[in-house]
N, C-alpha and C positions, 0 to 999 in steps of 0.2 A: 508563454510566460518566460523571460528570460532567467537565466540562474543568477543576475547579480537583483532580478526585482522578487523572485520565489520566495527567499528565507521571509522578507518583511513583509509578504502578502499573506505567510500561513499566520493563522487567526491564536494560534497557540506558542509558546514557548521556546526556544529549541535548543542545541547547546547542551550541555552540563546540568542547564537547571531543569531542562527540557527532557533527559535522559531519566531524571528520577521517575516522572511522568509515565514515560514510556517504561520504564521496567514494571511499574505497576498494571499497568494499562494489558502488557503481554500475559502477565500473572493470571488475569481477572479474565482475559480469552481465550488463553492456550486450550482447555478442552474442545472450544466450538471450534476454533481454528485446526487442531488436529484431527477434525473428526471431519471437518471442509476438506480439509488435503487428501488423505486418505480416501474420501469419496473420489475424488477427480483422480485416483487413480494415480499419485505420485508413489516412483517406486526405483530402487535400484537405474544407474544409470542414465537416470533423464538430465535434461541441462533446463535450468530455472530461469528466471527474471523476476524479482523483487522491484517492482517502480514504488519510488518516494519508501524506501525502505524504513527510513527514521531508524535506529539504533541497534536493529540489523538481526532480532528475534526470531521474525519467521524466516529472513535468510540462513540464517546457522541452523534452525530447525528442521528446513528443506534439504539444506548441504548436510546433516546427518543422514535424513532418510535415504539421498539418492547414494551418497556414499562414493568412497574415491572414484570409480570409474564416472560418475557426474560431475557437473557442475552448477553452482550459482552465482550471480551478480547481481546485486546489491545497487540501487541508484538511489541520490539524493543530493539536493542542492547544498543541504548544510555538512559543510567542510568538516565541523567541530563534533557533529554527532557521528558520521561516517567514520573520524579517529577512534571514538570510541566503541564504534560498533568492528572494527579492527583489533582493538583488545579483547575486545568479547570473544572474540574469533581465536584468536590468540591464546588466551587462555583455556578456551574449551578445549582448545589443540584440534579445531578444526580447520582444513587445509583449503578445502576445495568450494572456496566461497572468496568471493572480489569485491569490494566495494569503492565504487567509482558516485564522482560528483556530475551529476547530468539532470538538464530539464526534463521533466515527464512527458512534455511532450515531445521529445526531438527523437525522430523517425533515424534510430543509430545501429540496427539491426536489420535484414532481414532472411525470416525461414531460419532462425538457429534456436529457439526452445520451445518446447515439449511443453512446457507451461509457465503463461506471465499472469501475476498477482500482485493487485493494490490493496492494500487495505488504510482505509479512511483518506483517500488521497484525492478522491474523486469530486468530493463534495467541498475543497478547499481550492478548486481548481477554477479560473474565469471560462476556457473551453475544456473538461471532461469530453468533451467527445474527440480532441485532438491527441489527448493522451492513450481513449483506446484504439485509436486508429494505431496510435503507433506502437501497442503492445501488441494487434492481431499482425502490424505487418513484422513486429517481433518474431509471431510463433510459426512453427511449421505447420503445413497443411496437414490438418485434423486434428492442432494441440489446442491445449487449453488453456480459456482466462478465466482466470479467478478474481472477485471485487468482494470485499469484505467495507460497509458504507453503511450509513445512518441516514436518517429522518429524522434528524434532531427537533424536530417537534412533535414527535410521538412519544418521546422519553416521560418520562411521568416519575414523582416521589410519592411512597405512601407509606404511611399517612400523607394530606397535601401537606407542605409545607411551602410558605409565602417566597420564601429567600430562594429556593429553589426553582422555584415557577418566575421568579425576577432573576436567577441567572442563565435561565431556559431562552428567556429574551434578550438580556441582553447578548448571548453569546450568537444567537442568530441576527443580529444588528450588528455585531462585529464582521461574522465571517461575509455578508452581504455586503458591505462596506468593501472589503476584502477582494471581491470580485467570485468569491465564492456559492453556494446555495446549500444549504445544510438541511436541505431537503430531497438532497438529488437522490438520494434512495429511492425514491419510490416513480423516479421518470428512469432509471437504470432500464428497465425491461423495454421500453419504447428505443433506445439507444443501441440495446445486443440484440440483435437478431440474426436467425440465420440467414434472410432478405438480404438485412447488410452485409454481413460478414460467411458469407460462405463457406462449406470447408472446418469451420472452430467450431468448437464446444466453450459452451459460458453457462 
């Protein structure tokens, strides 16, 4: 997917109006998310990769933990949310975190981090398997990937609610539309292997 067609193929918002979204969105995950990281073992030191960063949360979050001697880099197509997620950085007064505009899939590293992480990027994608191809030849031999993804059709309200269960649908007729599949959570496992990817941890 090139990066002048990405920003109008994701299924959601992006930008400024996009960014309210996503600080909400970060609120509502930071414990499973810090408790994902912390498993895989991020610590003092390591060099990161944030693909499809969107407004640059778990990037600042990461660039605290590994702390000056690390680094991270931050990717995403949209110009407007990367500004902002450059403030965010900015005011945290954290240093050691980059955010650059790049397709998720373009193979622009190799062998330089300890560990590359998408979250919800995968299932917005027409090929997810070209973008982890290029986060394993991202990482060093023996690092790791991290995918934070949905099954957007196992989401459930309850009590039911009708209006919920009608935008359940339509937003999986959008993101298909899209070139997307908002189901790919659950083919993720057939996709990481150690078969295919030798050498990583997922």
């Amino acid at each position: 997917m090139a990066q002048s067609d990405a920003p109008h193929r994701y299924a959601i918002r992006g930008g400024k109006e996009g960014k309210k979204r996503l600080d909400l969105l970060a609120r509502v995950m930071l414990p499973t998310t810090m408790q994902l990281i912390h498993r895989v073992g991020l610590t003092s030191g390591m060099k990161c990769l944030d693909v499809g960063c969107g407004s640059g949360h778990v990037a600042i979050l990461m660039a605290r933990i590994v702390g000056p001697e690390g680094r991270v880099i931050g990717t995403d197509t949209d110009a407007e949310i990367l500004a902002l997620a450059r403030e965010d950085a900015e005011a945290a007064q954290v240093t050691n975190v980059q955010f650059q505009q790049q397709d998720a899939c373009a193979a622009l590293w190799h062998e330089e981090f300890d560990v590359a992480y998408a979250r919800f990027l995968l299932s917005h994608l027409n090929e997810p398997e070209n973008c982890l191809a290029a986060m394993v030849e991202a990482c060093l031999r023996g690092g790791t990937i991290v995918i934070e993804d949905i099954d957007f059709a196992a989401s459930f309200c309850y009590p039911t609610c009708a209006a919920y269960e009608r935008y359940k649908e339509r937003y999986q007729e959008l993101v298909q539309r899209r070139g997307g599949d908002p189901k790919y959570w659950i083919k993720i496992a057939s996709h990481v292997t150690p078969r295919r990817y030798p050498g990583h941890r997922a």
